[in-house]
C-alpha positions in Angstrom: 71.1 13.2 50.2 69.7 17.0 50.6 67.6 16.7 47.2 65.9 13.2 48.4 65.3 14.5 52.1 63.8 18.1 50.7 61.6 15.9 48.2 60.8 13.9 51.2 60.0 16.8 52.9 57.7 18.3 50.1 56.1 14.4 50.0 54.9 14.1 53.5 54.3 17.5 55.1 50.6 17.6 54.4 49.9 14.6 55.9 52.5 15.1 58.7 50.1 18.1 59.9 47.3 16.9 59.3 48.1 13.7 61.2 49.2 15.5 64.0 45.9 17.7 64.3 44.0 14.7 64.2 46.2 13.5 67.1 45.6 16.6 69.5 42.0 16.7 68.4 42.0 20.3 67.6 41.2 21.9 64.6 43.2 24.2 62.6 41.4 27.2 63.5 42.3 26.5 66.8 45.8 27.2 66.4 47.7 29.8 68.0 50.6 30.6 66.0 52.8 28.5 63.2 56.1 28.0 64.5 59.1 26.7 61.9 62.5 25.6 61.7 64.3 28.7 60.0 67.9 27.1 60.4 70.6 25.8 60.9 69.8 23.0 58.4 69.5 21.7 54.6 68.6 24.2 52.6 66.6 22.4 50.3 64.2 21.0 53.5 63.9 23.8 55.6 62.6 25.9 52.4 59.8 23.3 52.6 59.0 24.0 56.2 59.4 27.3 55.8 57.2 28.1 52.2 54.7 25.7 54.4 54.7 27.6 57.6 54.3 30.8 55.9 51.2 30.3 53.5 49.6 27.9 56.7 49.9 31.4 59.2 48.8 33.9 56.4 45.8 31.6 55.5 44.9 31.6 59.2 46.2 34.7 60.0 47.7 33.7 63.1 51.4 34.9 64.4 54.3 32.9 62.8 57.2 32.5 64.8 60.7 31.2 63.6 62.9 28.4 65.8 66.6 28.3 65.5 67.0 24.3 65.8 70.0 24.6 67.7 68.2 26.3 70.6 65.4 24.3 70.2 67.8 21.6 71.3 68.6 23.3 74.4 65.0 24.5 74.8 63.8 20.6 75.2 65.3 20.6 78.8 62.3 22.4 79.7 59.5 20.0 78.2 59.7 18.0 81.5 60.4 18.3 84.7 62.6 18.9 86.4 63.6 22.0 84.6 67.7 23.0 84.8 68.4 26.3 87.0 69.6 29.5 84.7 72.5 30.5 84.0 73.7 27.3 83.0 76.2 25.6 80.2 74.6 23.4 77.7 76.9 21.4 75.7 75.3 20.6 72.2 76.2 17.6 70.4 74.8 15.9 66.7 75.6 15.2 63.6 76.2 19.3 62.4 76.9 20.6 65.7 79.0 20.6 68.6 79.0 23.8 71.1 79.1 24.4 74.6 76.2 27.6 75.4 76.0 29.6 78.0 72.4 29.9 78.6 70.9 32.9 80.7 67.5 32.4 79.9 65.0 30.5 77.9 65.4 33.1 75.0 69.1 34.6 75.9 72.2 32.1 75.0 75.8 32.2 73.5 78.3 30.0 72.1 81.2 30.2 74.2 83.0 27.1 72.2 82.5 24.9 68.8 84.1 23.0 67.0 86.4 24.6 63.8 85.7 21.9 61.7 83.9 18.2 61.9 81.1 18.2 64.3 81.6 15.0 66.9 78.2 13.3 65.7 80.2 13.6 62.3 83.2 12.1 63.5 81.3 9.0 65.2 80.2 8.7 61.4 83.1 8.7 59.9 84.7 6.8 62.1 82.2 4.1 61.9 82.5 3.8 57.9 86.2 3.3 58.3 85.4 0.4 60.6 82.7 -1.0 57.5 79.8 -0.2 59.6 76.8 0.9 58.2 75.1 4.7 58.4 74.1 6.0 61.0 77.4 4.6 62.3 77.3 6.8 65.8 74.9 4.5 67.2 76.5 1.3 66.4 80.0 2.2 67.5 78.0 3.1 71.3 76.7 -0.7 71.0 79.8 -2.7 70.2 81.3 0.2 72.8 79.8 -1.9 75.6 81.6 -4.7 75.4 84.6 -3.7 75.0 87.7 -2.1 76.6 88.0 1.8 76.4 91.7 1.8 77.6 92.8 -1.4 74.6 93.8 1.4 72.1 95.1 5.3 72.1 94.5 7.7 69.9 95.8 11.6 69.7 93.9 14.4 70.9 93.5 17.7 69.0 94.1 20.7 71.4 92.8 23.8 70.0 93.1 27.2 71.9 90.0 28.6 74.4 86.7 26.0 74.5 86.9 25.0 71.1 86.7 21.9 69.7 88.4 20.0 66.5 87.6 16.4 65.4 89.0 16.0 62.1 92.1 15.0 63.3 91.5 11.9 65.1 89.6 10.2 62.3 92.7 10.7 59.9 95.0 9.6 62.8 92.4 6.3 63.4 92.5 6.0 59.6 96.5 5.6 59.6 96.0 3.4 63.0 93.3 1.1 61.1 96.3 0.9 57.8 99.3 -0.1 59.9 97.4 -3.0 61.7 95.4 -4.5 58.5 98.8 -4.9 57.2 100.3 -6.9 59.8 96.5 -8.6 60.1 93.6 -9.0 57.9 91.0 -9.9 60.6 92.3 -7.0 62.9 89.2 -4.8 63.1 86.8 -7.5 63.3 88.9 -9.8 65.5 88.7 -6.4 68.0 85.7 -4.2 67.0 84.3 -3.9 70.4 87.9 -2.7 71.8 88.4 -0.2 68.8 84.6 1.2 69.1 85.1 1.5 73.0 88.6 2.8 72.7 87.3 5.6 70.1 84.2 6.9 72.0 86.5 6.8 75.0 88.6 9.2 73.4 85.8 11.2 71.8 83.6 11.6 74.7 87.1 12.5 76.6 87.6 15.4 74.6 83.9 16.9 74.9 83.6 16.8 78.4 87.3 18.2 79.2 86.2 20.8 77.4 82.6 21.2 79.2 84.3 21.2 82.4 87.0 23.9 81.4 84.1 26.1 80.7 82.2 25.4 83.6 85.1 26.3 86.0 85.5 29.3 84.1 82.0 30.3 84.5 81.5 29.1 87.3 78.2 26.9 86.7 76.9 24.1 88.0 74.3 23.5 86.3 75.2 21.2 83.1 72.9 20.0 80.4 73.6 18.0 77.3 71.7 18.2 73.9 71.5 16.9 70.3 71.3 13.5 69.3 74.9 12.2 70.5 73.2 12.9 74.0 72.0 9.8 73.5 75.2 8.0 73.7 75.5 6.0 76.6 79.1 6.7 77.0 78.8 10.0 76.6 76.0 10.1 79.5 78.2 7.6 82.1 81.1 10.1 82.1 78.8 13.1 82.5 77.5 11.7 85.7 81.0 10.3 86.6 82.0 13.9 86.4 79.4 16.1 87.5 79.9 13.4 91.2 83.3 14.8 91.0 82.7 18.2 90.2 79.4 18.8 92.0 77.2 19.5 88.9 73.8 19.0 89.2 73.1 17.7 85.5 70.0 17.5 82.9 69.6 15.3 80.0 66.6 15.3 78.3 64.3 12.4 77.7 65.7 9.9 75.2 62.5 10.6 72.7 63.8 14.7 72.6 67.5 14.0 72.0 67.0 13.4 68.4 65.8 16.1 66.3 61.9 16.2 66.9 58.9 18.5 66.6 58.5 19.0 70.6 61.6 20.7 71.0 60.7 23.2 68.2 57.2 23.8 69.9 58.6 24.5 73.0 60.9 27.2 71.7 57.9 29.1 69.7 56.5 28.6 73.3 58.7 30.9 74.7 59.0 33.2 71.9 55.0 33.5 71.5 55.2 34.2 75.5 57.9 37.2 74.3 55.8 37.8 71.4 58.5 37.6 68.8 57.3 37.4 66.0 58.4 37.0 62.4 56.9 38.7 59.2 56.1 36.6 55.5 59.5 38.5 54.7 61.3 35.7 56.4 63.5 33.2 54.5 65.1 30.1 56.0 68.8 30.6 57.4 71.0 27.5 56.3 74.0 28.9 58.6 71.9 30.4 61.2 73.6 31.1 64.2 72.7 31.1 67.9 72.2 35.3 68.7 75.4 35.9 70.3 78.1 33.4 69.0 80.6 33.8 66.5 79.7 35.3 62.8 
């Protein structure tokens, strides 16, 4: 609900700030630079963050640095150690996103495949409501997952040319799938919910990291990382290491507290960009569709 979140946004960001100086035990004055998320995001909540951001540095007049959330992402590999090895392929995953980067340094990546239309955190989603489960439904199809068989059911896989991804297709075909069974039986999907939910992140997680590995052989990298908040997913994180044994990747996923979006993985971004001192004048404006420098326009 982008006009509840932005209003939720306006509501708490004072005390948010406040809070979190309190927390650090530093005072305002203290501060360095502001650093905000410009984009990719709601419109209506990053204009909070970014009116905010803007009229906090200007009071202080400290340096104001802007964070593109999806490299924050990536850029939350390096809050603990051990640190990934550049160049090296970062395959992002939420609810908005799914890419695979080729990172060359902490400030230098580019989208070298994304999907051309649902984003696999949404496809989780969607998936999940077809099944009557509630939102977030991502999470809850990775529980039931556990239990059940990933090989019960099969469900089509979208090719699409290159390293690019589609996921729209495979929650119309599970749509038709869940149809044709409730016919024949009422009960069907909760008489097997833990075999559909394990049978659809099977296929899911199948199609991200055939992808990820394409790329990596192409590039020839072996150092793999995995970001967003689908990084979370346990399935998703299994096959990772059941493929980077086979394909000798040495792999990096970053603590479970920085997988969801978070204030720590925007900080260390404007850590490196304070360290490059790029900097952003009270000319900016946030950036709904804001792209990581170097992919596709």
């Amino acid at each position: 609900m982008p006009e509840l979140a932005s209003r939720a946004h306006q509501q708490n960001i004072v005390p948010v700030v406040d809070q979190a100086l309190k927390n650090a035990a530093i005072n305002k004055n203290e501060l360095s630079a502001i650093s905000f998320t410009r984009g990719p995001g709601l419109l209506g909540a990053l204009l909070v963050g970014t009116s905010f951001a803007k009229s906090m540095a200007l009071a202080l007049d400290i340096p104001l640095i802007e964070v593109n959330h999806m490299q924050a992402h990536i850029l939350a590999h390096f809050i603990d150690d051990p640190n990934p090895q550049f160049p090296l392929l970062c395959l992002t995953v939420s609810g908005g996103h799914t890419q695979i980067v080729l990172v060359e340094s902490h400030l230098k990546m580019k989208v070298v495949g994304e999907t051309r239309d649902d984003a696999v955190g949404e496809a989780f989603d969607k998936t999940a409501k077809l099944l009557g489960l509630s939102y977030p439904g991502g999470p809850l199809i990775d529980k039931y997952a556990k239990d059940g068989d990933p090989n019960r059911f099969t469900f089509p896989q979208t090719e699409m040319p290159g390293l690019n991804y589609s996921f729209s297709g495979i929650k119309t075909a599970i749509l038709y799938f869940l149809r044709d069974e409730l016919k024949k039986n009422e009960h069907f999907i909760e008489e097997n919910l833990n075999d559909i939910c394990a049978s659809i992140q099977h296929t899911l997680v199948g199609m991200l990291l055939q992808k990820l590995r394409k790329a990596a052989r192409k590039y020839r990298i072996k150092e793999i990382a995995i970001a967003g908040g689908v990084s979370a997913n346990s399935g998703l994180r299994s096959a990772l290491a059941d493929m980077a044994k086979a394909e000798g990747w040495e792999t990096y996923i970053p603590d479970f507290q920085y997988c969801t979006d978070n204030a720590g993985m925007i900080g260390i971004a404007a850590h490196y960009k304070y360290l490059a001192q790029q900097f952003v004048g009270q000319e900016v404006s946030a950036l709904p569709r804001m792209k990581i420098e170097g992919s596709e326009k």
